[in-house]
C-alpha positions as CSV (number, residue, x, y, z in Angstrom):
1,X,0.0,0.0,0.0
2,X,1.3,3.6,-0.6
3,X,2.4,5.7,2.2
4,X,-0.2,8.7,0.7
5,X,-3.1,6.1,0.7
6,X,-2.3,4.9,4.0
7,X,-1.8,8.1,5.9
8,X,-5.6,9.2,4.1
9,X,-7.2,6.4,6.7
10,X,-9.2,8.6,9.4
11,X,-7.5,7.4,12.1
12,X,-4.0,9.7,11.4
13,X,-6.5,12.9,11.8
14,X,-7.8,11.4,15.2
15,X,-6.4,13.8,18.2
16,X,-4.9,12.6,20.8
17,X,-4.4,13.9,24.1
18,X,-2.2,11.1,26.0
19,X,1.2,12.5,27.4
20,X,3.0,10.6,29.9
21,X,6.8,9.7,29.9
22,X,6.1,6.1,28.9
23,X,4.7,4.5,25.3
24,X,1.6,2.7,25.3
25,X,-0.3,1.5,22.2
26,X,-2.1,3.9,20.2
27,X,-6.0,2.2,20.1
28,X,-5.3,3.3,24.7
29,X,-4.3,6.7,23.6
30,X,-7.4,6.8,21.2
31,X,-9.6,5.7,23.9
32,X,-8.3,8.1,26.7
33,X,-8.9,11.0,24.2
34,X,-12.5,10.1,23.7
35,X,-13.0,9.7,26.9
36,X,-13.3,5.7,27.1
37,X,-11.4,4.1,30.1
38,X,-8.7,2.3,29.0
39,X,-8.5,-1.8,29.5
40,X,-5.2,-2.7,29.7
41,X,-4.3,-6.0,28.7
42,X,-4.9,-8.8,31.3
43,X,-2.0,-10.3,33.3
44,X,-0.9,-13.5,31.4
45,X,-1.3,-17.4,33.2
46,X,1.4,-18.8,35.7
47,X,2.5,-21.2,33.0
48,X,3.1,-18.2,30.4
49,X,5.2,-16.5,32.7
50,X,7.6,-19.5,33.4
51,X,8.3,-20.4,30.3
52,X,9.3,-17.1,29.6
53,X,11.6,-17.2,32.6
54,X,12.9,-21.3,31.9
55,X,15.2,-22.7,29.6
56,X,14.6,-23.8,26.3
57,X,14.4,-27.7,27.6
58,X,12.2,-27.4,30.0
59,X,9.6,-25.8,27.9
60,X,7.7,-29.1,27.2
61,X,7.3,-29.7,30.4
62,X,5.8,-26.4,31.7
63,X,3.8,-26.2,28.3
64,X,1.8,-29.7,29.3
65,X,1.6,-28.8,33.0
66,X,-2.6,-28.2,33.8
Protein backbone atom coordinates (compact mmCIF):
# COMPACT_ATOMS: atom_id res chain seq x y z
CA UNK A 1 0.00 0.00 0.00
CA UNK A 2 1.33 3.56 -0.63
CA UNK A 3 2.39 5.71 2.24
CA UNK A 4 -0.24 8.71 0.68
CA UNK A 5 -3.11 6.08 0.72
CA UNK A 6 -2.33 4.92 4.04
CA UNK A 7 -1.82 8.07 5.91
CA UNK A 8 -5.59 9.24 4.06
CA UNK A 9 -7.19 6.39 6.73
CA UNK A 10 -9.15 8.64 9.39
CA UNK A 11 -7.50 7.40 12.12
CA UNK A 12 -4.02 9.67 11.37
CA UNK A 13 -6.49 12.94 11.76
CA UNK A 14 -7.77 11.39 15.21
CA UNK A 15 -6.36 13.77 18.18
CA UNK A 16 -4.90 12.59 20.85
CA UNK A 17 -4.38 13.92 24.14
CA UNK A 18 -2.21 11.10 25.97
CA UNK A 19 1.25 12.49 27.38
CA UNK A 20 2.99 10.63 29.92
CA UNK A 21 6.79 9.68 29.93
CA UNK A 22 6.06 6.14 28.90
CA UNK A 23 4.75 4.54 25.29
CA UNK A 24 1.56 2.70 25.34
CA UNK A 25 -0.33 1.53 22.24
CA UNK A 26 -2.11 3.92 20.24
CA UNK A 27 -6.03 2.23 20.07
CA UNK A 28 -5.27 3.30 24.70
CA UNK A 29 -4.27 6.66 23.63
CA UNK A 30 -7.45 6.75 21.16
CA UNK A 31 -9.55 5.70 23.90
CA UNK A 32 -8.34 8.10 26.65
CA UNK A 33 -8.87 10.99 24.23
CA UNK A 34 -12.46 10.11 23.66
CA UNK A 35 -13.04 9.71 26.92
CA UNK A 36 -13.34 5.73 27.07
CA UNK A 37 -11.39 4.11 30.07
CA UNK A 38 -8.65 2.26 29.03
CA UNK A 39 -8.45 -1.82 29.51
CA UNK A 40 -5.17 -2.67 29.67
CA UNK A 41 -4.31 -5.99 28.75
CA UNK A 42 -4.94 -8.84 31.31
CA UNK A 43 -1.95 -10.34 33.27
CA UNK A 44 -0.85 -13.49 31.43
CA UNK A 45 -1.34 -17.45 33.16
CA UNK A 46 1.37 -18.82 35.69
CA UNK A 47 2.50 -21.18 33.02
CA UNK A 48 3.12 -18.20 30.36
CA UNK A 49 5.15 -16.46 32.70
CA UNK A 50 7.58 -19.50 33.44
CA UNK A 51 8.26 -20.42 30.29
CA UNK A 52 9.32 -17.12 29.58
CA UNK A 53 11.63 -17.24 32.63
CA UNK A 54 12.86 -21.27 31.88
CA UNK A 55 15.19 -22.69 29.63
CA UNK A 56 14.63 -23.79 26.31
CA UNK A 57 14.44 -27.68 27.58
CA UNK A 58 12.19 -27.44 29.99
CA UNK A 59 9.57 -25.78 27.87
CA UNK A 60 7.72 -29.09 27.20
CA UNK A 61 7.27 -29.72 30.40
CA UNK A 62 5.76 -26.37 31.68
CA UNK A 63 3.82 -26.23 28.33
CA UNK A 64 1.75 -29.68 29.32
CA UNK A 65 1.57 -28.76 32.98
CA UNK A 66 -2.62 -28.20 33.80
Amino acid sequence: MPLEEALADPIYGHAYTYVRANGISWLHRWMQTDGRVIRWEPEPPAWIVAANKAPASELAVIASAP
